[in-house]
PAMIGU-837576 format. One record per residue: residue in three letters; x, y, z of N, C-alpha, C in turn. Coordinates in pm, whole numbers, padded with zeros to 5 digits, always signed. Layout:
<nodes>
ALAXYZXYZXYZ...
</nodes>
This chain:
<nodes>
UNK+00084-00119+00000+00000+00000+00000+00088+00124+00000UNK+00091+00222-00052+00089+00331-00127+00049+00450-00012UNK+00108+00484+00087+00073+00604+00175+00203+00688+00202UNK+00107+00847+00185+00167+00987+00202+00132+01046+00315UNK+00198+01152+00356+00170+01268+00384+00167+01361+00253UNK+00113+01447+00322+00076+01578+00208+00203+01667+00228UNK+00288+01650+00311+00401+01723+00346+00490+01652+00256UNK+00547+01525+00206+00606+01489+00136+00512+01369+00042UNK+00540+01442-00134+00498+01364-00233+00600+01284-00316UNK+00724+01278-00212+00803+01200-00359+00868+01061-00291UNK+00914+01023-00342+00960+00872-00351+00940+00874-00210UNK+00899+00707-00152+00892+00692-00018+01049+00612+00062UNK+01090+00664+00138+01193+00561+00190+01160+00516+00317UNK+01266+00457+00331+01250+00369+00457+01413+00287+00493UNK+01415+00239+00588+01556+00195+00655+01591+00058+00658UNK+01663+00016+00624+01729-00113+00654+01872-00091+00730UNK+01944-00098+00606+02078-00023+00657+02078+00098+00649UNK+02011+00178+00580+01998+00347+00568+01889+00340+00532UNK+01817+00457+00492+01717+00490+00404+01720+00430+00317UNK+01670+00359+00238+01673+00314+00087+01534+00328+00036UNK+01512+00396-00093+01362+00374-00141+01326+00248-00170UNK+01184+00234-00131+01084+00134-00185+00944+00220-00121UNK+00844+00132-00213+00732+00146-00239+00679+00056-00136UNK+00566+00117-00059+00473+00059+00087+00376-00012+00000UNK+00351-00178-00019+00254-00229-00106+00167-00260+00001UNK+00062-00288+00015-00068-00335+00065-00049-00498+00036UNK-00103-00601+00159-00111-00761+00081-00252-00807+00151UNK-00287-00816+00078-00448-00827+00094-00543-00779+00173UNK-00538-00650+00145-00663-00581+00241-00777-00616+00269UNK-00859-00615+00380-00999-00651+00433-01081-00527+00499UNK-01110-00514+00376-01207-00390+00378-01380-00405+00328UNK-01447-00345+00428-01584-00357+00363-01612-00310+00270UNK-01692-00401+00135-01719-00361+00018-01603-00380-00072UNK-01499-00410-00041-01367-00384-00084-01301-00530-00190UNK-01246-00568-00236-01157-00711-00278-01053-00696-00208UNK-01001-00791-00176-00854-00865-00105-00739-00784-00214UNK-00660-00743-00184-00555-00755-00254-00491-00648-00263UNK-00322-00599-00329-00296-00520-00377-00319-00420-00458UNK-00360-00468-00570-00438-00405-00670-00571-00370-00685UNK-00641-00411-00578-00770-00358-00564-00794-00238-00565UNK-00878-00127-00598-00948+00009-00568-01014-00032-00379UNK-01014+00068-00351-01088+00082-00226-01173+00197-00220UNK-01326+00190-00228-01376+00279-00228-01375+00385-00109UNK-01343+00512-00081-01336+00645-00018-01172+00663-00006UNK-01109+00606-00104-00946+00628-00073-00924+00674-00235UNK-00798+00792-00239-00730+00815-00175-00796+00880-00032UNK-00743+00900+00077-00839+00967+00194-00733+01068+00249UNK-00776+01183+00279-00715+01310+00326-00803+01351+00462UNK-00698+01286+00572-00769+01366+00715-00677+01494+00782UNK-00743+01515+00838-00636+01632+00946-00601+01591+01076UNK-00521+01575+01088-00462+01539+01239-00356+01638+01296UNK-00376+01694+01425-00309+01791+01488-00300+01917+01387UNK-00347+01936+01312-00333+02074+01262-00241+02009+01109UNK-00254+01924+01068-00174+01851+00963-00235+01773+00829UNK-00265+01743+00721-00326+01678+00636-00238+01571+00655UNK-00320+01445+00660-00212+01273+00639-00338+01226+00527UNK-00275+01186+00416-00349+01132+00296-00286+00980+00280UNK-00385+00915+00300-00395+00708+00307-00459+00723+00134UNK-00323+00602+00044-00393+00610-00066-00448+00480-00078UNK-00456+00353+00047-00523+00259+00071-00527+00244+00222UNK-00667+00158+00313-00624+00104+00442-00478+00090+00494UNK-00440+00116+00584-00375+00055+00667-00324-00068+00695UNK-00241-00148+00679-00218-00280+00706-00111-00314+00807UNK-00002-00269+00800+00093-00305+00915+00062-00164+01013UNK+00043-00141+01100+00053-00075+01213+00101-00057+01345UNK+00192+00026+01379+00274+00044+01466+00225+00114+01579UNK+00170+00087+01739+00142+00142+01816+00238+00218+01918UNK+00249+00337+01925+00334+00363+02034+00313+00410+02162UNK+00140+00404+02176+00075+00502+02297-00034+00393+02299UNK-00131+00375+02407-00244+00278+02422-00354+00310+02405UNK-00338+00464+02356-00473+00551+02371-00570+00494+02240UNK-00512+00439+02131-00609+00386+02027-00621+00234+02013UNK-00588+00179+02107-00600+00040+02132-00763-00012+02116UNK-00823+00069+02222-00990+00073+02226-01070+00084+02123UNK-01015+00221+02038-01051+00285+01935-01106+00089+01813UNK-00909+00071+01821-00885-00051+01736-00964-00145+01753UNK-01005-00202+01878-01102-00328+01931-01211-00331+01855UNK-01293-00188+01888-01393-00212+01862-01485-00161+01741UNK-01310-00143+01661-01360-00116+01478-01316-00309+01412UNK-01261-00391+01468-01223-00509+01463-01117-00486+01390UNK-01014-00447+01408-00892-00389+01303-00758-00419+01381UNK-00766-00445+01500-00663-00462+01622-00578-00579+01540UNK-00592-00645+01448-00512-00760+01392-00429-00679+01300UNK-00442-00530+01257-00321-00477+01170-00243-00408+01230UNK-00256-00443+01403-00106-00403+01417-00008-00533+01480UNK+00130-00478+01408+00219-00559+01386+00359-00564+01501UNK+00260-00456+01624+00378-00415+01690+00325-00324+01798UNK+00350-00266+01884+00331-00196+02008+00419-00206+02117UNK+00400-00060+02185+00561+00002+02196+00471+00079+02382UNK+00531+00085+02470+00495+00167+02543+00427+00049+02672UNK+00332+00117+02771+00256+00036+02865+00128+00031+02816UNK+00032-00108+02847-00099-00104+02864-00116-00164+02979UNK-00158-00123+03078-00219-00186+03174-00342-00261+03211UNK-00329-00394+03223-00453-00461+03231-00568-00451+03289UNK-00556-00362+03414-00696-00321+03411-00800-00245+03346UNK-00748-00202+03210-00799-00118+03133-00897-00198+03055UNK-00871-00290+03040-00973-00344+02902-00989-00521+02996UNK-01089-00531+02906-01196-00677+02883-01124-00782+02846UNK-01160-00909+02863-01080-01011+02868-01034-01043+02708UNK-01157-01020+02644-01133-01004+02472-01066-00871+02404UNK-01055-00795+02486-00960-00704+02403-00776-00718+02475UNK-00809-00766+02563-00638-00810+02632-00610-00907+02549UNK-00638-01000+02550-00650-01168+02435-00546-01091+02288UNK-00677-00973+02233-00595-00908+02129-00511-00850+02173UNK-00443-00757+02249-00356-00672+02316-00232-00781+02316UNK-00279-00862+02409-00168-00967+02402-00070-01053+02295UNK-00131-01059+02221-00113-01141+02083-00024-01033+01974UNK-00016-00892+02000+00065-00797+01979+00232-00822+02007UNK+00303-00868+01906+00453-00842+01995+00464-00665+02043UNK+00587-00697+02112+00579-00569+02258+00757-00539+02175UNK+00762-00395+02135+00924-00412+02065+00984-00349+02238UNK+00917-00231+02323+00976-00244+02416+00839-00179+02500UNK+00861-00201+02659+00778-00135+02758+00855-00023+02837UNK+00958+00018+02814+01074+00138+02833+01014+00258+02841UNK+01034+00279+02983+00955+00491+02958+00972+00527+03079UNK+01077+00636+03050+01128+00725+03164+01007+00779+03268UNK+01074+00843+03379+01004+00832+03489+00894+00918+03500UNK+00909+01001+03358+00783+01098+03317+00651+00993+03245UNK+00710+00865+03239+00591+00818+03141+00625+00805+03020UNK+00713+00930+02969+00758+00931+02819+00785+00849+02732UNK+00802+00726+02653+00869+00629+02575+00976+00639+02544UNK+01078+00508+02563+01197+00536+02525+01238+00393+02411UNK+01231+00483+02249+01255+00334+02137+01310+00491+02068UNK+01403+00379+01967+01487+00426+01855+01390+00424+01755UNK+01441+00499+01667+01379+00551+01525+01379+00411+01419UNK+01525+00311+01450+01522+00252+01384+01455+00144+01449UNK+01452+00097+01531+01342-00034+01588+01212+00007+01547UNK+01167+00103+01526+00968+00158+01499+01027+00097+01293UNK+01140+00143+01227+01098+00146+01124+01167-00001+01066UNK+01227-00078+01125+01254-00206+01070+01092-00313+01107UNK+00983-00266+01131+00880-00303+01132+00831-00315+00986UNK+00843-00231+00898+00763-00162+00804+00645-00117+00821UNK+00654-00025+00909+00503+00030+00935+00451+00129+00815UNK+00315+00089+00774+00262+00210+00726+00180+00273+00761UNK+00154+00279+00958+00094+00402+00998+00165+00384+01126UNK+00204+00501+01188+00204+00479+01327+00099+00590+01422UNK+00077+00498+01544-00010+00580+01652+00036+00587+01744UNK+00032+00707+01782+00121+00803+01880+00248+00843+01829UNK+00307+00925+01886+00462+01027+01877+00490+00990+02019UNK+00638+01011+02001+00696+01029+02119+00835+01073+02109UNK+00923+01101+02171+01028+01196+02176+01074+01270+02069UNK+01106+01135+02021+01245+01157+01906+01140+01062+01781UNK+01021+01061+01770+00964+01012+01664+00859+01073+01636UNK+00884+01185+01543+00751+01255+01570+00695+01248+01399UNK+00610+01324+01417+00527+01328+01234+00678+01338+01114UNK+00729+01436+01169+00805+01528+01108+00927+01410+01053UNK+00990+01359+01169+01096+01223+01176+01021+01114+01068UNK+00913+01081+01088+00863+00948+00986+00846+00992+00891UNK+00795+01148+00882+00792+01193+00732+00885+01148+00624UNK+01014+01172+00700+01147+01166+00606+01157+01016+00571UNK+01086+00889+00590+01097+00794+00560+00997+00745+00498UNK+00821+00851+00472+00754+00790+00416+00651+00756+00454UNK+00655+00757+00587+00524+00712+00660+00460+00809+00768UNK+00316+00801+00774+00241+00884+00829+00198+00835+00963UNK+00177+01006+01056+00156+00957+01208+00009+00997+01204UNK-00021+00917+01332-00199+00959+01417-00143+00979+01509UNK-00187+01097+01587-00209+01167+01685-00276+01143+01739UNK-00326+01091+01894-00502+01141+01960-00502+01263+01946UNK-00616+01318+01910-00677+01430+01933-00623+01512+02055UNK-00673+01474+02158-00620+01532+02292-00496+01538+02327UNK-00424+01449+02266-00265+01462+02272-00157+01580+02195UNK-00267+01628+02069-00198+01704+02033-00163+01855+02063UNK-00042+01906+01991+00006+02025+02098-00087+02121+02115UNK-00178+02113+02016-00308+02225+02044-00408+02147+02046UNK-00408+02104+02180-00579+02033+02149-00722+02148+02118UNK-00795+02015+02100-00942+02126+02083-00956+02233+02190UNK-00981+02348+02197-01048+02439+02343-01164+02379+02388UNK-01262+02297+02328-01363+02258+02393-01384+02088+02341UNK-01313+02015+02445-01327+01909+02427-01491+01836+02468UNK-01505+01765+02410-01665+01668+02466-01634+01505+02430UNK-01711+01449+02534-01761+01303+02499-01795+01285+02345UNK-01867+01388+02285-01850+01358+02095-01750+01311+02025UNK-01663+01372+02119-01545+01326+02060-01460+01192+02021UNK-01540+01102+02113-01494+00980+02116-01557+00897+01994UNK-01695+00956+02032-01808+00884+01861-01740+00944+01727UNK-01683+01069+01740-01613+01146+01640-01500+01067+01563UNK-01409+01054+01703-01271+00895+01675-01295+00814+01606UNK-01468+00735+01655-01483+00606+01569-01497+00622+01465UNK-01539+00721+01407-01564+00792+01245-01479+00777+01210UNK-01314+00843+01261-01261+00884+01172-01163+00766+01118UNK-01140+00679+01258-01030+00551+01248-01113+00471+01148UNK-01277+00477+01160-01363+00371+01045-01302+00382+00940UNK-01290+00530+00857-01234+00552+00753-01099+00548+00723UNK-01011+00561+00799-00876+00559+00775-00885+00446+00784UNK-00935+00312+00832-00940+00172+00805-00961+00087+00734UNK-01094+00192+00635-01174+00104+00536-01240+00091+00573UNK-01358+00075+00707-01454-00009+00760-01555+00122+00809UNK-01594+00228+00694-01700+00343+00748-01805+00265+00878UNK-01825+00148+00792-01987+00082+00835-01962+00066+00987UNK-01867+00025+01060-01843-00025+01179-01807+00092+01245UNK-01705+00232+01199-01744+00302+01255-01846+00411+01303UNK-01970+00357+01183-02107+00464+01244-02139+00367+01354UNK-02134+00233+01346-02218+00180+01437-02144+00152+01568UNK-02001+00196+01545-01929+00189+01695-01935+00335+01749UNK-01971+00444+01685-02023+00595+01709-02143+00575+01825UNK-02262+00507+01700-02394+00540+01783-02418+00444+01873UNK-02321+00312+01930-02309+00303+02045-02240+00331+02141UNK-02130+00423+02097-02070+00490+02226-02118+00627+02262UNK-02217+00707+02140-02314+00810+02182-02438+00752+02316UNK-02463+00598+02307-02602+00622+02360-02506+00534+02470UNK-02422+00468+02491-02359+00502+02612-02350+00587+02657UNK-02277+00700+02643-02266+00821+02736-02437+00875+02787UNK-02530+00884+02713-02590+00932+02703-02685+00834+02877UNK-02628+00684+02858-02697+00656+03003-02640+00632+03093UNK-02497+00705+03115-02460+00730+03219-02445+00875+03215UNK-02511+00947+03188-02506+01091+03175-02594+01183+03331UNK-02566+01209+03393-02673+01226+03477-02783+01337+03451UNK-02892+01287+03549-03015+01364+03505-03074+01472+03630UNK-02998+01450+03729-02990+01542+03863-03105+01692+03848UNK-03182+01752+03907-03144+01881+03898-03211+01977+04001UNK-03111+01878+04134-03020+01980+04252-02892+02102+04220UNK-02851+02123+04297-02719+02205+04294-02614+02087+04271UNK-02508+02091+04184-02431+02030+04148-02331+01999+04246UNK-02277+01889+04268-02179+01906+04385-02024+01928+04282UNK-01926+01984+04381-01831+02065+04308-01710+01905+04310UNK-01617+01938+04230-01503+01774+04219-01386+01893+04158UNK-01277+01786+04181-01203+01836+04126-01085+01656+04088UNK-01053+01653+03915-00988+01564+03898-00819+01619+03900UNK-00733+01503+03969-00592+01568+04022-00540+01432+03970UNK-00435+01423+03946-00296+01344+03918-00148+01381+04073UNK-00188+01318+04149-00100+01322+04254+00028+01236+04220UNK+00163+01271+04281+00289+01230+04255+00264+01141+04381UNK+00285+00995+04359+00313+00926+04445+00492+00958+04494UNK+00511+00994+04655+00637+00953+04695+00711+01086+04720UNK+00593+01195+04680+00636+01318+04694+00633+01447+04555UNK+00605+01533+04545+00623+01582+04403+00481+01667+04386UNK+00461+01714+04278+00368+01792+04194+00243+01749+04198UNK+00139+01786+04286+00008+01753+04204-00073+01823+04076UNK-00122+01760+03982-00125+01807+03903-00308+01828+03871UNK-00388+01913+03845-00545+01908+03801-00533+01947+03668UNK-00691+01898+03617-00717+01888+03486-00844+02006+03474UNK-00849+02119+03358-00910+02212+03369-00983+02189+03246UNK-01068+02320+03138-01188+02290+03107-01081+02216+02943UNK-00983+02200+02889-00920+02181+02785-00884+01971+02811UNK-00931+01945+02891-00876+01778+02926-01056+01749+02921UNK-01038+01596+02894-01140+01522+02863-01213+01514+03023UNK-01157+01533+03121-01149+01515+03252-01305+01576+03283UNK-01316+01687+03199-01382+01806+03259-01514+01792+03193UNK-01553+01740+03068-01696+01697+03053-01683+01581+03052UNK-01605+01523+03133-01690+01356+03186-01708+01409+03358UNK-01657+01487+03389-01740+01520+03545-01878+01583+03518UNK-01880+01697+03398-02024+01753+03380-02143+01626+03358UNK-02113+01534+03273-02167+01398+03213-02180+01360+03388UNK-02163+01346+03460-02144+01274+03579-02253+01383+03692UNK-02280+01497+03640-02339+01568+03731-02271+01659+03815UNK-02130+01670+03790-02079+01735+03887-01983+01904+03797UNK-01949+01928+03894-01880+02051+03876-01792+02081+03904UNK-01714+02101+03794-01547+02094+03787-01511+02246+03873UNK-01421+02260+03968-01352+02353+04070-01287+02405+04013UNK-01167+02371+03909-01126+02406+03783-01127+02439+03650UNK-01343+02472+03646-01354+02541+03530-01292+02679+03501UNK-01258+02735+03566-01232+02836+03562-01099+02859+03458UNK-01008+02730+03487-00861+02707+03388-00889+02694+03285UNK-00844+02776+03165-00819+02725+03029-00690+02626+02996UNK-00678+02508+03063-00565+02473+03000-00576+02261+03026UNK-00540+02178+02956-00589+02071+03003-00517+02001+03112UNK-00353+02016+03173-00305+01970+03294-00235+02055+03327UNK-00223+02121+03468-00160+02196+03542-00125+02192+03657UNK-00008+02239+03728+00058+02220+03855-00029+02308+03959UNK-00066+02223+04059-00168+02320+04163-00083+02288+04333UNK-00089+02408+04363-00067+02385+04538-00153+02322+04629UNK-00109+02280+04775-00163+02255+04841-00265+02343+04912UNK-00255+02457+04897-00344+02585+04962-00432+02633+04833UNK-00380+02595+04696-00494+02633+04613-00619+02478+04636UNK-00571+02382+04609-00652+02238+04651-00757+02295+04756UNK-00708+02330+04860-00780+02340+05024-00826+02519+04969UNK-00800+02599+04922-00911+02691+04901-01041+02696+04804UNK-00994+02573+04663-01120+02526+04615-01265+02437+04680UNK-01179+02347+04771-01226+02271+04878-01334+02135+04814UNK-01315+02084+04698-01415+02029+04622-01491+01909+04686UNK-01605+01859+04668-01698+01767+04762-01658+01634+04723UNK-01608+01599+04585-01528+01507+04537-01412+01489+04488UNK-01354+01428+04445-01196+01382+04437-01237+01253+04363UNK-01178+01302+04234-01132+01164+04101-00978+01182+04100UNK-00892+01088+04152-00724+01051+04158-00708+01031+04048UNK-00623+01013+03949-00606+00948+03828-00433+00923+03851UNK-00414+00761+03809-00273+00739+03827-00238+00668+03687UNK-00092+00615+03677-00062+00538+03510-00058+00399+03574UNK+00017+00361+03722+00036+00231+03759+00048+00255+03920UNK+00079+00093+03923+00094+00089+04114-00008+00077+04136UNK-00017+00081+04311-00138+00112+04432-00217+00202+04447UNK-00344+00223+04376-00447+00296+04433-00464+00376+04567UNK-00432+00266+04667-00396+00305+04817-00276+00405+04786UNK-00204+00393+04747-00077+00499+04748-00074+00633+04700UNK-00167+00622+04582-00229+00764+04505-00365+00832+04585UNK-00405+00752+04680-00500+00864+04735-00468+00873+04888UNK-00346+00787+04939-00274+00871+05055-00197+01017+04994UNK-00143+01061+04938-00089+01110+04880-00211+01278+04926UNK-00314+01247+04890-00382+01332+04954-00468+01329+05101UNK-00474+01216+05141-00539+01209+05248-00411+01232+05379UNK-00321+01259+05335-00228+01241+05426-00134+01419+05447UNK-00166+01462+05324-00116+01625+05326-00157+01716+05453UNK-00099+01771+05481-00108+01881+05582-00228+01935+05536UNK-00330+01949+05628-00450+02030+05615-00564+01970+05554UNK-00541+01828+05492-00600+01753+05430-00729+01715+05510UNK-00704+01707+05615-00881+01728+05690-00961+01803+05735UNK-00946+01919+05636-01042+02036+05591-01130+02030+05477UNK-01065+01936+05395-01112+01898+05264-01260+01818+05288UNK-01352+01886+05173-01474+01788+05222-01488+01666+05193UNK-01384+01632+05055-01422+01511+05042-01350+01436+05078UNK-01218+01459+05185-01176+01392+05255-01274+01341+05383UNK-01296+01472+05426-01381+01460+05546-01483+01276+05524UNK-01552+01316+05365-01670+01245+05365-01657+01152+05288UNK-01513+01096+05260-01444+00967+05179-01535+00953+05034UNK-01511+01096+04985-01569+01098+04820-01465+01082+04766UNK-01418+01023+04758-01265+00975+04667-01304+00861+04550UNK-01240+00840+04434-01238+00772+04378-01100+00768+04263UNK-01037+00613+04260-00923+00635+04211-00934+00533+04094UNK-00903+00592+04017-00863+00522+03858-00732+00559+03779UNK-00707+00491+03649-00620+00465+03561-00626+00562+03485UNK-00553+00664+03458-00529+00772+03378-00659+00776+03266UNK-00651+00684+03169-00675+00638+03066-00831+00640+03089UNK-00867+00626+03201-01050+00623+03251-01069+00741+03206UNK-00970+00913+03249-01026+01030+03184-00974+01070+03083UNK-00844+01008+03048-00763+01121+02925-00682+01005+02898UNK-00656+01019+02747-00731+01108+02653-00851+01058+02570UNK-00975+01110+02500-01066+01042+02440-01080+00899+02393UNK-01154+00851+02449-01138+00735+02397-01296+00636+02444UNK-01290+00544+02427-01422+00443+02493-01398+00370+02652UNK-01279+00444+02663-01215+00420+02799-01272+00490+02890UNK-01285+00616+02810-01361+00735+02927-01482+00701+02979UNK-01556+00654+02889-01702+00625+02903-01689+00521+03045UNK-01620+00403+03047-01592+00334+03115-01591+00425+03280UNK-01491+00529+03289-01461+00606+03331-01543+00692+03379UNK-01623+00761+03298-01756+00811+03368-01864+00689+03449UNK-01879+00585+03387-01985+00489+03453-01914+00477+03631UNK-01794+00479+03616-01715+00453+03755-01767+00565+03808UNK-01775+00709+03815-01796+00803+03833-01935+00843+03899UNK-02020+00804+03795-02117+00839+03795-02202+00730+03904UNK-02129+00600+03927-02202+00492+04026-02135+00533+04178UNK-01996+00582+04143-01929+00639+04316-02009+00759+04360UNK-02058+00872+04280-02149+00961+04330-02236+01011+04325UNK-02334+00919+04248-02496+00932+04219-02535+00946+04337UNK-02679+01084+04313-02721+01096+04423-02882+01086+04408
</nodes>
C-alpha cells in the first residue's frame, strides 16, 4: 500500500541499513465492500484527514501498524482492526480493558515497555521502522510526524494529545474517533455503528440530577512526593465530570493539565476527588492526599468521596472514558 503525507509527495523511503527507497505495497486488504488484494481500488481512498493541525493522505487502508501510545488500542477493538497491528511500543495496563480485548492486546509483539520516569517512551527511530510500518499511533520523543515523514510514513495523533488540542473538548469526541479511524481503516460501516453506540452510552450514564451540582475536582497526585497536578476545562477530565453531574472547581482554567498547590486544593475545597494514576497502588495515590497537611479540611476527605482510577478512565478520548464516567457516575450518584 501506497501512503503519504501531504508534506512529502516523492519517492517513499524507509531503513534497513539506511534509508533506501521502496514502495509501501498493501497484501491483501480486508475492507468492507472492498476485494482482497494489492491491486484492488478501495472505495473512499485516496483519503485526506487532518490530524493535529496537519493533512495525512492514506492512498489505501492501513495494514501493518505500529502502536506507540495505548490511547487507540480501544478505538482498534472495537472497529475489529486490532489484527493490523504488527507491533506496540509503550505500557498497557490490564486493568484497562476486557478479557477479549487483552486476548488481542496480548497477541501484539511488545518491541519495548521502556519509559522514563515521566511516562515518556523510550525506542529508537530505527526499531519503529525495521517493522515496516505504514501508519504509526502516537509520537513520542524523538519520533515525531516530522521524523517518519522523512521515511515515508504517516503519524496519528489522539486528538487530545496534540500540541493544540481542541479548546472545547466533549464526549462527541470519542463517537467522532470512531468515524474517523472507520475511515482511515476502510470499515465506514463499523465506525457509524461503533459511534452510535458509544453516543447512547454516554448518554446513560449521563446524569439527570437537577439539585445544585456538587463541586469535584480531577488531580494526578505524585506518588512519593512531588507535583500535584489538576485537569481544567481543555482535558477530557472536565466533561466527563459535567456527564457525571458534577462541577469541575477548575472550570475556571483554560488549559488541560496543570501544577496546583496545596493551599490552592484546600481553598477550592471540592466535595469530590477523582485521583487518576498510570500504575501501582491505588492506596498509594489517594494517601498522597489524604495524608497532606491540612488535608482534613477537605470535604471530600472529610466524607471519603474519593475515587481512584487509571489515567486512561479520563484522558485522553477514547471508549475508555465512558468506562470512566460509569465509575464516576455509580461512586457519586445521588
Amino acid at each position: 500500500m501506497d501512503i503519504r503525507t501531504t508534506r512529502r509527495r516523492g519517492a517513499v523511503a524507509a531503513a534497513s541499513a539506511g534509508l533506501l527507497a521502496l514502495t509501501l505495497t498493501a497484501c491483501g486488504a480486508d475492507t468492507e465492500g472492498s476485494a482482497s488484494g494489492a491491486s484492488a481500488e478501495v472505495d473512499g481512498f485516496p483519503l485526506t484527514i487532518t490530524n493535529c493541525g496537519e493533512e495525512v493522505t492514506f492512498d489505501a487502508p492501513p495494514q501493518r501498524v505500529v502502536m506507540l501510545k495505548s490511547g487507540a488500542a480501544t478505538y482498534l477493538h472495537e472497529l475489529d482492526v486490532l489484527d493490523r497491528v504488527v507491533a506496540r511500543a509503550g505500557t498497557y495496563p490490564r486493568d484497562y480493558y476486557d478479557a477479549e480485548t487483552w486476548e488481542a492486546i496480548e497477541a501484539v509483539p511488545v518491541l519495548t515497555d521502556e519509559v522514563d520516569s515521566a511516562g515518556h517512551l523510550q525506542i529508537s527511530q530505527e526499531v519503529v521502522l525495521s517493522q515496516r510500518p505504514d501508519l504509526v499511533l502516537g509520537a513520542s520523543d524523538n519520533l515525531t510526524r516530522e521524523t517518519l515523514a522523512a521515511s515515508g510514513i504517516p503519524l496519528l495523533e489522539e486528538p487530545a494529545l496534540c500540541p493544540e488540542p481542541a479548546a472545547d473538548p466533549s464526549l462527541d469526541d470519542i463517537a467522532e474517533q470512531l468515524r474517523t479511524y472507520g475511515r482511515v481503516f476502510g470499515v465506514p460501516e463499523r465506525g457509524e455503528a461503533a459511534a452510535a453506540d458509544a453516543t447512547a452510552r454516554v448518554e446513560a450514564a449521563t446524569g439527570t440530577g437537577t439539585g445544585q451540582p456538587r463541586t469535584a475536582a480531577v488531580l494526578y497526585p505524585t506518588v512519593g512526593g512531588g507535583t500535584t497536578y489538576a485537569y481544567g476545562t481543555r482535558s477530557m477530565a472536565h466533561p466527563q465530570l459535567e456527564a457525571a453531574g458534577l462541577r469541575n472547581v477548575f472550570a475556571d482554567v483554560d488549559e488541560r493539565v496543570f501544577e496546583i498547590s496545596r493551599e490552592e486544593l484546600l481553598g477550592r475545597d471540592p466535595d469530590v476527588l477523582v485521583l487518576l494514576h498510570s500504575d501501582g497502588d491505588p492506596a498509594a495515590v489517594e494517601e498522597v492526599i489524604t495524608s497532606m497537611r491540612g488535608a482534613e479540611a477537605l470535604t471530600a476527605v472529610r466524607n471519603g468521596d474519593i475515587v481512584v482510577q487509571l489515567l486512561n478512565f479520563s484522558e485522553p478520548a477514547s471508549p475508555l472514558v465512558i468506562d470512566g464516567l460509569d465509575r464516576i457516575s455509580e461512586a457519586f450518584a445521588r
